[in-house]
N, C-alpha and C positions, 0 to 999 in steps of 0.2 A: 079319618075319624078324629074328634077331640079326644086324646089320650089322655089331657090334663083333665080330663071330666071324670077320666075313668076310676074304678076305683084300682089299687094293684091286682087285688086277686082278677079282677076282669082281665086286666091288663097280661097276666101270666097268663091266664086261658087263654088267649088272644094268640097268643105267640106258642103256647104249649110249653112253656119257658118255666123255670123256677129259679131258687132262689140259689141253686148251684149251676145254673146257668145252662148251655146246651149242650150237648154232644158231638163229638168230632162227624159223627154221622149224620146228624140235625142240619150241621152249619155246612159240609158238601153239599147235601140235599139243596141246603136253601140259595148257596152260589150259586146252583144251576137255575133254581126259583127266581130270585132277584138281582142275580149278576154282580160284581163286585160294587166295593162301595165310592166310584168315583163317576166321575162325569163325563159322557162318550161324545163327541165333535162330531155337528153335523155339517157335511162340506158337501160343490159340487163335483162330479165326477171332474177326471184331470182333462177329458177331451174338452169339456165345457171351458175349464178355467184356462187351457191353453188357448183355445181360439178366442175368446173374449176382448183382448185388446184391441182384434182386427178388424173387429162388424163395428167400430168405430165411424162417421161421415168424415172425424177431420184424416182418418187414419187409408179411406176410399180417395179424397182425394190428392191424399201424398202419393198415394200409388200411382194416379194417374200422373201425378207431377214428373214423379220419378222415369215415367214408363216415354212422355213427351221429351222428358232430357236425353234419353237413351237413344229415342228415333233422329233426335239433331244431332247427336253421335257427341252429348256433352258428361260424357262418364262422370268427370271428379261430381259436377251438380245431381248424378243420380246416385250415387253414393253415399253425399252429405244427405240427400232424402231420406234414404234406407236406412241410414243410420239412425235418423231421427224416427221411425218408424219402430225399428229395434229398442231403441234406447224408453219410448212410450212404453212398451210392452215389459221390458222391462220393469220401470217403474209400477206401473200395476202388478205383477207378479208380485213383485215386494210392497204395495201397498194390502193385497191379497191373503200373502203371507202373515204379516199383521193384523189382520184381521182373527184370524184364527189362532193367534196365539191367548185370544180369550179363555176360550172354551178348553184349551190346553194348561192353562193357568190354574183354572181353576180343579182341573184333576190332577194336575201336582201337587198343588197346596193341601189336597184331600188326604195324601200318604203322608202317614206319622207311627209311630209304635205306641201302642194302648194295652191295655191291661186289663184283659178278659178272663170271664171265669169260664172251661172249658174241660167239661166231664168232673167237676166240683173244685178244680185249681186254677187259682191264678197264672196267669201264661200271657205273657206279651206276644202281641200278634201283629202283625201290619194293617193300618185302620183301612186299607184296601179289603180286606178278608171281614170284616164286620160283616153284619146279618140281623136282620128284623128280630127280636126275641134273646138275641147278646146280652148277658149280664157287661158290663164296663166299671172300672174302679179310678173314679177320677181324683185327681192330687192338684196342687197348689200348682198356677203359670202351666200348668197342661192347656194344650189347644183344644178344643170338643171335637171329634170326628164324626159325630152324628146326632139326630135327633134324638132323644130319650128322655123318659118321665123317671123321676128320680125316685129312689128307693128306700134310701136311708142319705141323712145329712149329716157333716160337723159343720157347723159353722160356712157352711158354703156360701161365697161371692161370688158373682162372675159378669165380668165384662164382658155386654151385648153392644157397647157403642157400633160396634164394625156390621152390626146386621139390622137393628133400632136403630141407633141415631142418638141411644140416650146415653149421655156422658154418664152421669151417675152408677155406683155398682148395684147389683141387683142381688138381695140375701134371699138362699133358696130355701125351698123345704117343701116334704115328702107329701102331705096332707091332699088328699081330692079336695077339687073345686067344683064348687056345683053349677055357678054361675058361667053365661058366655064370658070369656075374654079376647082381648086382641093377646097378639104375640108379647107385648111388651110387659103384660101382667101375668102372664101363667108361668107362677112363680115355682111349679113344681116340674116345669120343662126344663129342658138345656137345648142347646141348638147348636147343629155343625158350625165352625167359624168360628165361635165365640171362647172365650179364655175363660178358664179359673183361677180367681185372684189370689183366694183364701180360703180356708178349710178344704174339706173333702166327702167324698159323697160315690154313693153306688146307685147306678140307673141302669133301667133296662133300656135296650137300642128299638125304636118305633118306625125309626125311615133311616134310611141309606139311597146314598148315591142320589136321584134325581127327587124321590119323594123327599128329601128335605125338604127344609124353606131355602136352604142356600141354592136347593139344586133347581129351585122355582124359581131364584132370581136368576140362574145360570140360561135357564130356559127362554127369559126375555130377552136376553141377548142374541139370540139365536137369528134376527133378523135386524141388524145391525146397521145406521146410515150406511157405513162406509164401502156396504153396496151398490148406496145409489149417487147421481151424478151430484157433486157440488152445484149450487145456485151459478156460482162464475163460468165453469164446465160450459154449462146448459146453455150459457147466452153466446159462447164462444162459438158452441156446436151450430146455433142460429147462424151468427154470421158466416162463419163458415160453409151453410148450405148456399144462401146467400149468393157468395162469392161464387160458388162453383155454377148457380145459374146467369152470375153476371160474368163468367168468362164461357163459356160455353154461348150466349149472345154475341158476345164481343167478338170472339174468333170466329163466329159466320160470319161477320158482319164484317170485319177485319180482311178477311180471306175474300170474299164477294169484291171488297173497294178496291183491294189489292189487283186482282183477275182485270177489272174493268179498266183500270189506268196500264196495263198492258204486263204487266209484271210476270215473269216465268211462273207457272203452276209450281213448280219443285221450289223456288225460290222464294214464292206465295207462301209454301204451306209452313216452311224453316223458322221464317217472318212471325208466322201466326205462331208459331210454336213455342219459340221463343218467347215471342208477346207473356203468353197465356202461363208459361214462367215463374215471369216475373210478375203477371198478376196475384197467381199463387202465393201467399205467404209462408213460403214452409219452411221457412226458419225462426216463426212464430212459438208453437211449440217447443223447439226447442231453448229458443230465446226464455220462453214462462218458465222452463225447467230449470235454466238454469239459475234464474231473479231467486226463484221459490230455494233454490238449495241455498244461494247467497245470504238469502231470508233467514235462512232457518239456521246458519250458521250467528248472524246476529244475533235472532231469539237465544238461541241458546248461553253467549256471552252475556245475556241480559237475564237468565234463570229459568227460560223456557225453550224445555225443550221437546223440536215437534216428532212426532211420532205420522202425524199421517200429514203427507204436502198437500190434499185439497181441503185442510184446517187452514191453511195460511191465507188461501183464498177465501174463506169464509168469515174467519177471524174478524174481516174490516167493516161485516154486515150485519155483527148481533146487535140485537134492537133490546133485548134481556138477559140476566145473567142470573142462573138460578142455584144457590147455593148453600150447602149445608152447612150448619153451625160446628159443630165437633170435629176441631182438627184443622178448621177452613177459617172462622171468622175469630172462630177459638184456641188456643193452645193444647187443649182435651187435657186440662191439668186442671183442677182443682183447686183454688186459692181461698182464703179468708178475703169478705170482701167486706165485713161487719163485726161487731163484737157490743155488745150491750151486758152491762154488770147493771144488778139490782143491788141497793146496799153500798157498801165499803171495798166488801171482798170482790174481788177481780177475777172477771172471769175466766182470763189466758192462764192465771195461777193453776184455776182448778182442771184448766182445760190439759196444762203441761203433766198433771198428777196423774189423767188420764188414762195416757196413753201405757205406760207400763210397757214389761216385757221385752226391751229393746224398741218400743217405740212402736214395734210392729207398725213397718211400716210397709207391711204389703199392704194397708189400707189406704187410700188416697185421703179419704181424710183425716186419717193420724197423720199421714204426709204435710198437709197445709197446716196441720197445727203445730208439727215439730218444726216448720219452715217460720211460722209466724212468732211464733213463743219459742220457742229455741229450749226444750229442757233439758239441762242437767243430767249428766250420765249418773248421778249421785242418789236420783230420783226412782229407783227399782220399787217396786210394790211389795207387800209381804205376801198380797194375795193378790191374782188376776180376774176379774167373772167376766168371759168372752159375753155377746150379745146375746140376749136373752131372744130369740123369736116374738114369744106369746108377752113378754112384761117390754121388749123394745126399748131395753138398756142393756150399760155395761157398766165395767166398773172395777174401783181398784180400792184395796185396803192396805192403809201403812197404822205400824204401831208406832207412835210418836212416846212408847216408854210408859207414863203417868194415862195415858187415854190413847183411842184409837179411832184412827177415823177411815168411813165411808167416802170415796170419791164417784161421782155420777155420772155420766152422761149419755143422750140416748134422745127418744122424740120428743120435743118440747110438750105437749099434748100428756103425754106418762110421765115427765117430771113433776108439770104442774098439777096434775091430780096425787099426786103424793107429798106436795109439799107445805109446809104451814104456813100458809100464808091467810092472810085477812079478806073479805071478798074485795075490798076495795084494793088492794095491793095485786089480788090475781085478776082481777080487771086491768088494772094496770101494764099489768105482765103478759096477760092474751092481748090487750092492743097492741104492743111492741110486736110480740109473735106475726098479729098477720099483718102488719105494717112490712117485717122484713119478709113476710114468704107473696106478699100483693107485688113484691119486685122481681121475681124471678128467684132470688136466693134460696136454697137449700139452707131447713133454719134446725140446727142441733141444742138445746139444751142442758145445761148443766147443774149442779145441786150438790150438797154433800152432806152427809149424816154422822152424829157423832154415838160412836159404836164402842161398846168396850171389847170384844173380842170379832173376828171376822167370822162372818155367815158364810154357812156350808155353801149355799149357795142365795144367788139374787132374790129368788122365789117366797123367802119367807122372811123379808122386809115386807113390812104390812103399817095401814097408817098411814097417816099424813106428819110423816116427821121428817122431810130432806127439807134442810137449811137451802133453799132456793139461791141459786148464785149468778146465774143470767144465761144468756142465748150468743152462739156463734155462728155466722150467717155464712157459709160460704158459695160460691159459682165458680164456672167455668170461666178461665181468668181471657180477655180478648186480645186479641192482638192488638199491640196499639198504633200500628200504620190503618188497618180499616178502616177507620170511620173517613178519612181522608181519600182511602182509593175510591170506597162507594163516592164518595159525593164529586170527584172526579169523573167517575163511571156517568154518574147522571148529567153532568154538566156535558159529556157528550154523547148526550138523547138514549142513556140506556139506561133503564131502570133494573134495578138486583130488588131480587125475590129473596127470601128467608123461605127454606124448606129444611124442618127440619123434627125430631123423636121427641123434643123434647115437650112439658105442658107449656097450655096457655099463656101463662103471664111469663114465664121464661122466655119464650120467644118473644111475645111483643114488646118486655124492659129490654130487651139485648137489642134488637131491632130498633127502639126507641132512641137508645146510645146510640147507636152510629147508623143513624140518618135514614135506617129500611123503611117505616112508620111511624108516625105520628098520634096515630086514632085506633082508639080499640077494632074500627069497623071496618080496617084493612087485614084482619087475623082472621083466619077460619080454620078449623080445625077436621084435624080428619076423616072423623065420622060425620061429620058437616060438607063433604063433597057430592055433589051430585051422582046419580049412578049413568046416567044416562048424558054419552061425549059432548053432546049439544050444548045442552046447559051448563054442565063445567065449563066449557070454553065459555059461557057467557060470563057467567061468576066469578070468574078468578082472574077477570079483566081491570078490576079496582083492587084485587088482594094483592100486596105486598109479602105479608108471612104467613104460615103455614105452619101448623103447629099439629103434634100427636100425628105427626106423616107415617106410614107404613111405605117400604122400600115400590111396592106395586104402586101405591096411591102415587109416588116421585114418578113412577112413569107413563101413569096416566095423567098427571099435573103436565109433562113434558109434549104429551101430545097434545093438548087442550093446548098449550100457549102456542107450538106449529100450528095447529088448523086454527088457531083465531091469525096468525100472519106473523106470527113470531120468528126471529133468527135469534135459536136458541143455544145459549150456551150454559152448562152445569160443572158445577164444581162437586168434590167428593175425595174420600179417601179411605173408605172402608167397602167394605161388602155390600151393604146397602144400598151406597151410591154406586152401583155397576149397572144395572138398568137404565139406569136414567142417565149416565153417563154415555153409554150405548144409543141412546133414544135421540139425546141433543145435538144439535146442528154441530155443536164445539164439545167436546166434554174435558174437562180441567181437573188434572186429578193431580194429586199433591205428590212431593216429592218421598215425602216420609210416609205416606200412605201402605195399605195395603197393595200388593203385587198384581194381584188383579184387576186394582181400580186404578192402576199404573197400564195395566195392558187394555185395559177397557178404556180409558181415555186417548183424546189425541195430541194434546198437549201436556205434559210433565212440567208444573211448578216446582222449578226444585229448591227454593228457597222456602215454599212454603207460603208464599207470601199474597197474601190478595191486589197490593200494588201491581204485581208482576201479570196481573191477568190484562190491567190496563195499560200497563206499557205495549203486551203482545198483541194490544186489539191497535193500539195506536200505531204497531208496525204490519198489522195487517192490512192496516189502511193505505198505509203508504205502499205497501206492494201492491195492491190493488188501484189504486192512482197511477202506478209505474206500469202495469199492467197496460191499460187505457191507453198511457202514452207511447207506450212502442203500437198498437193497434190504430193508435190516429196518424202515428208518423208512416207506419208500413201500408198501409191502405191510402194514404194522400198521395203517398209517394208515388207508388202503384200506379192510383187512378190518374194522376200526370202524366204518367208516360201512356197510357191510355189513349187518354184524352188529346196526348200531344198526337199519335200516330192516325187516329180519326181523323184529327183536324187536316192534317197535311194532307191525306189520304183525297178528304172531300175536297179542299182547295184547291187539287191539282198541283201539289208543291211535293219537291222531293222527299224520301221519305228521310227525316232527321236523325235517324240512326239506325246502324246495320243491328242484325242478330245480336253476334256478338256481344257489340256493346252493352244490349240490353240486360242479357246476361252477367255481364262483367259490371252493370249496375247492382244489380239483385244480388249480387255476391260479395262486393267488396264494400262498397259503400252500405247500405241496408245494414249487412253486420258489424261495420264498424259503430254504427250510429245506434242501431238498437237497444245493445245490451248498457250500454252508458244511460240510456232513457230508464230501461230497468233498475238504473240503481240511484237516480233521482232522492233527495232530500227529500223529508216531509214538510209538507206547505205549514207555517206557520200554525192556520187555524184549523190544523188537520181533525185534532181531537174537542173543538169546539162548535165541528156542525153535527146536527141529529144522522142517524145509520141510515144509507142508504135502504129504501125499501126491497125488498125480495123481486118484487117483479119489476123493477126498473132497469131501462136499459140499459148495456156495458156502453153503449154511444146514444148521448142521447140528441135529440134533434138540433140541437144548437152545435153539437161539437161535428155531428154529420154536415151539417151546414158547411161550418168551417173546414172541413174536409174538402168539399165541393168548390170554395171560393181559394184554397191552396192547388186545387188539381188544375181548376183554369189559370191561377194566376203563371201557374209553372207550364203549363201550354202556352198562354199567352207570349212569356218571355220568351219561349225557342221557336215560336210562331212568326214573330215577330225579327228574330236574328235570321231565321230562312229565307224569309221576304226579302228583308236587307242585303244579305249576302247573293239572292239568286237574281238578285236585279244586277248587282256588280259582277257577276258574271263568275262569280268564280264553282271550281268546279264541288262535282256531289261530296268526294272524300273532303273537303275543304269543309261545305256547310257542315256534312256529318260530325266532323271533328269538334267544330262549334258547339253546334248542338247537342253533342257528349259531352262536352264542359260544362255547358249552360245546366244542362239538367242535372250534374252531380252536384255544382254549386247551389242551384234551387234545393237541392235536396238535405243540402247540409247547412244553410238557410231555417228550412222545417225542423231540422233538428234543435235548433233555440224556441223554435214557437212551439213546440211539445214541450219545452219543460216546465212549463205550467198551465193550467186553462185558465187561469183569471190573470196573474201577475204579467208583466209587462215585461219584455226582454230586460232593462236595464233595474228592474226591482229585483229580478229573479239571479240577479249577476249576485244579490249579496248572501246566496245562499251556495256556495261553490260545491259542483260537483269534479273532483279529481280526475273519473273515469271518464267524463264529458270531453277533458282537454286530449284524456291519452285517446280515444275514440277518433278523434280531429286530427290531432296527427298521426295518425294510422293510414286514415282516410285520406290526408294532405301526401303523405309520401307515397302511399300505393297510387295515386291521380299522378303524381310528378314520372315514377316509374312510367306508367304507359304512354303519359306526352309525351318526355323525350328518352327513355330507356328504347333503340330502337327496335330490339328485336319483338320487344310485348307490342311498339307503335305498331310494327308491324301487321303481329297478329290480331290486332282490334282495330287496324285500317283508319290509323289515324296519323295525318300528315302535321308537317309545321307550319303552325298559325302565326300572324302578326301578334305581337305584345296588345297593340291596340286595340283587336279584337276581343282578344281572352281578358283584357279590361273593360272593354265594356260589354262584353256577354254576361259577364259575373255580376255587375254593377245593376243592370236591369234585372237579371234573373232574383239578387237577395234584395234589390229593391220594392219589387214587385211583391215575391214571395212574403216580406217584414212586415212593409206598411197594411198589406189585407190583412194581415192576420191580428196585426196591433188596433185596428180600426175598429175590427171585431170583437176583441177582447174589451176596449173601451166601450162599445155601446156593453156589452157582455156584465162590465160592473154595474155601468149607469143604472142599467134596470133592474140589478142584484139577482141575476138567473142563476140557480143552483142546482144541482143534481140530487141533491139533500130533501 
């Protein structure tokens, strides 16, 4: 029901409620009625959310991974499996866990002590125990625990920024409304979440617990991304089925060529076993987990910090950034941002005379007046007149001894109709007026009256007698890195939305400043959204800002920009941004923000700073590029020794390396090499090509390609040493040995042509990665251990080669491997092919 429609006496029927409030027996009844007043968590049961990480495809074929290592009798490789297995599920439990700290957030924030009228006394109660028909006695900096139509006022303000979006205070009062409103005008509400600034005031309680508005935005979250798969996830899962149909081929086929060239069945299957292994990438997984915690350890020294790891993979793919004004592009402080004096007399003079009282500044804007004009502790008033509601002044009286004067200030609109001026001088004075409020500014005018003694009160000034003295404009002061991070943001290919409570011209002058829009016809406004999802996603394809938004409209804005093809990301830090923080691909919640819009987001700016959003997209990229490259080097790798064991297979040539080996490939080398690829530089132009699209691939055909032309070139080199050697007669452990060289050097070869997809091994040397060289000698001394350490030669069946050979095995294998790939990359620029 509109309660602010209602009249009170309606309002007390309603509830059976009066003006001494309910009974101890009213408000039992009604807890059983309506249940306490917080917000209850809807979760899946614990069998669901235990088994969840395991109906996984990549986590089906770790098992099999694990289950093929166990039948070759290779314990420590089924172990490191299971581990990686454990350690997934893990992760999701505590991704899980996160989740649901929403919904828990938000019903702690709900308990506070309140001051209820019960059985006709005042009595603090736990704002838990509230109930529909509650009298409530609210005071100054109290939080509001519920919804309720107000009763009686003093001077009541109260900060709705955290639920609206509108910076400005909002003066209440008791009076029905006849007219519809939105939430941001129903001046005789109050609403859970929101503060009282100033004065004090008694309302009756309307909703509790879910039927809020707070407990309505609580409700949109209730079906949260961070259920469903990241975009990067998705394409990983792809390849990964992939793989499992491409080794599940390969090992029949493996196994068949093996049988036919005469090979033991038991000795056959070890072979294929092992193959199929090391086909497997299943230190992939764990390899991304541990980039992304590396990741997130960066972000963090750089101001953000992640809360959910499949942000970081998403992070390098928002194409928009949609973000509220208060708090985010703003300071949510109120500043003088204008001052215009009519006359001689100055307006700061009359504006410092104002303020009175101590200054009172629990008002924000006695705040920016006492900040700008600086008044004199000397400056007390003889008399105070708090704000008038119905005349929409205030005002201060000092005796100056011989005369006494009137100080004014209040709507510029009720000044100038009270004051003497000429019609051409208040022409004058209304052009100034909506010159300063066509900008977005918040415009206060000022006046002063010369009085011989002080009036009882505002009300019985009458006339047009205030000495008019000018207007003081003030807004929400910006932050002054923004206009810089936006236009950053856009230069690579991301456009920032302006969503935000405040009016029209407010947002499109802020906007204007720092680079969101240009043109009145990039603004629409809230009651100007389509109702039907269609059409908004068409509409708000040229719109930039967003003005008179409602916290629901932010999360239907957020779906329109995903279903037109958006990778969305929202900023926020009150109450209002929790839906929509919830809804976007990314959601960016401030550091100084509300706790909820801290638990509702995935990333934590904790400097506050909108820079920091593009630093974190520009480190998402980069993990997401490191991503790629350990997935082109482990898959090239792979499909080499594939590829080598076919070829020999069908040539009728010995097979180029035992089990083992293969194993002791996919183990030592693979992880040496990997996680150094993981922690790769970002490419120069990382933050000046447009975001990858949503449905593009994690490989796309040019870098498959080049997989293909790495896989043969690395068959070709140990192809080619087999031949060589089995013409010279010498024996299988001899070629085997070879060609266990040959392929770990090819392999560490590929790991230089991963470290970039366009740059050139010797361009890419000027961008040093540390962990690349400690990766290399890892790799170099574990390789020397098994040549000649001989109890490992032993166990990996590898005998002592001529110097000459292991020099020119190495020489053709990085030869081969270098120049293909560098060939590739040159045509690869010539025709400027990008992923972008």
């Amino acid at each position: 029901m509109a309660w602010y429609k209602q009249t009170l006496k309606k309002v007390y029927s309603s509830f059976e409620s009066s003006q001494s409030g309910l009974s101890s027996a009213q408000v039992k009844d009604r807890l059983k009625t309506y249940g306490p007043n917080q917000l209850e968590a809807k979760g899946e049961s614990v069998w669901k959310i235990i088994l969840k990480p395991f109906k996984d495809v990549f986590v089906l074929v770790l098992a099999i991974a694990a289950t093929v290592s166990l039948v070759s009798h290779e314990l420590i490789d089924a172990i490191v499996i299971l581990a990686v297995i454990i350690l997934n599920a893990v992760i999701y439990y505590v991704q899980q866990y996160a989740t649901t700290r929403v919904l828990r957030s938000l019903k702690r924030h709900n308990i506070s002590e309140v001051v209820a009228l019960r059985d006709g006394d005042e009595v603090k109660v736990s704002s838990a125990d509230l109930v529909p028909g509650d009298i409530i006695i609210l005071s100054e900096g109290e939080r509001i625990s519920a919804d309720a139509r107000l009763i009686e006022v003093d001077e009541l303000q109260v900060d709705e920024a955290s639920l609206t979006g509108e910076s400005t205070p909002i003066r209440k009062h008791a009076s029905t409304i006849n007219v519809n409103k939105q939430i941001y005008e129903q001046d005789n509400m109050v609403f859970q979440g929101t503060y009282v600034l100033s004065g004090s005031a008694r309302a009756i309680v309307v909703g509790t617990g879910s039927m809020t508005e707070f407990g309505k935005i609580a409700s949109l979250t209730s079906d949260t991304k961070a259920k469903d798969k990241s975009p990067v996830q998705e394409k990983v899962d792809k390849i990964v089925a992939l793989i499992v149909k491409f080794v599940a081929i390969m090992s029949i086929l493996v196994f068949i060529l093996a049988l036919f060239r005469g090979i033991a069945p038991n000795e056959a299957l070890r072979f294929v076993l092992s193959l199929s292994v090391s086909a497997v990438p299943e230190g992939l997984p764990i390899a991304i987990t541990v980039i992304m915690v590396l990741g997130v350890g960066r972000m963090a020294k750089k101001q953000s910090l992640v809360r959910n790891l499949s942000a970081i993979e998403d992070v390098g793919l928002i194409t928009t950034i949609a973000t509220d004004k208060t708090g985010t592009l703003t300071k949510n402080k109120l500043t003088v941002i204008d001052d215009w004096s009519f006359g001689d007399f100055k307006v700061g003079d009359v504006a410092k005379l104002t303020l009175g009282d101590g200054a009172r500044l629990g008002d924000p804007l006695n705040e920016a007046i006492s900040k700008k004009f600086k008044p004199k502790q000397s400056s007390e008033p003889d008399e105070f007149y708090p704000f008038d509601l119905k005349l929409r002044l205030s005002g201060t009286y000092y005796d100056e001894g011989t005369k006494g004067y009137l100080y004014i200030k209040g709507s510029p609109e009720a000044i100038l109709e009270r004051s003497s001026l000429s019609s051409k001088d208040l022409k004058k004075c209304e052009s100034v007026m909506h010159e300063m409020a066509s900008k977005g500014y918040r415009v206060i005018g000022f006046a002063r009256q010369n009085i011989d003694s002080p009036p009882k009160d505002l009300a019985v000034i009458t006339g047009k007698k205030f000495e008019f003295v000018g207007y003081i404009a003030f807004a929400d002061e910006l932050r002054p890195e923004v206009a810089k991070a936006i236009k950053a943001a856009q230069a690579a290919g991301i456009s920032v939305r302006l969503i935000t409570g405040d009016h029209y011209e407010t947002a499109f002058n802020i906007s204007k400043q720092i680079g969101i829009a240009n043109h009145p016809s990039q603004v629409i406004q809230g009651f100007e959204l389509p109702k039907d999802e269609e059409k908004l996603a068409e509409i708000i394809k040229e719109k930039t800002v967003f003005a008179r938004i409602l916290p629901e409209d932010k999360f239907r804005i957020l779906n329109a920009l995903k279903r037109s093809g958006e990778i969305t990301a929202m900023t926020g830090d009150g109450v209002n941004d929790v839906p929509a923080l919830s809804n976007a691909h990314i959601g960016f919640a401030m550091g100084s923000g509300s706790d909820i819009a801290k638990d509702a987001g995935d990333i934590i700016l904790l400097d506050d700073n909108f820079n920091t959003i593009v630093t974190a997209i520009s480190e998402g990229r980069r993990i997401y590029d490191n991503i790629k490259r350990m997935i082109f080097y482990l898959l090239s790798t792979s499909l080499g020794e594939v590829l080598t064991m076919i070829a020999a297979l069908i040539a009728g040539l010995p097979l180029p390396v035992t089990a083992t080996q293969i194993l002791w490939i996919n183990l030592a080398t693979d992880t040496a090499m990997v996680l150094p690829l993981g922690l790769e530089p970002a490419e120069l132009d990382n933050m000046k090509k447009r975001p990858r699209k949503l449905k593009s691939q994690l490989l796309s055909k040019h870098i498959i390609a080049r997989m293909l032309l790495v896989s043969l070139s690395m068959a070709v080199a140990v192809i080619i040493m087999v031949v060589w050697l089995n013409q010279r007669g010498e024996s299988l452990a001899y070629i085997q040995t070879v060609s266990f060289l040959s392929l770990i050097v090819s392999q560490w070869a590929n790991a230089l042509n991963a470290r970039s997809e366009t740059q050139s091994i010797v361009e890419r040397l000027k961008a040093p990665n540390p962990s690349m060289a400690i990766g290399f000698l890892v790799a170099i001394v574990f390789q020397i251990l098994v040549m000649f350490f001989e109890p490992l030669a032993r166990a990996f069946d590898v005998v002592p080669i001529k110097a000459s050979d292991l020099i020119i095995s190495s020489i053709i294998s990085v030869s081969l491997v270098l120049i293909t790939v560098e060939v590739h990359k040159l045509i690869f620029r010539r025709r400027n092919i990008t992923d972008y």
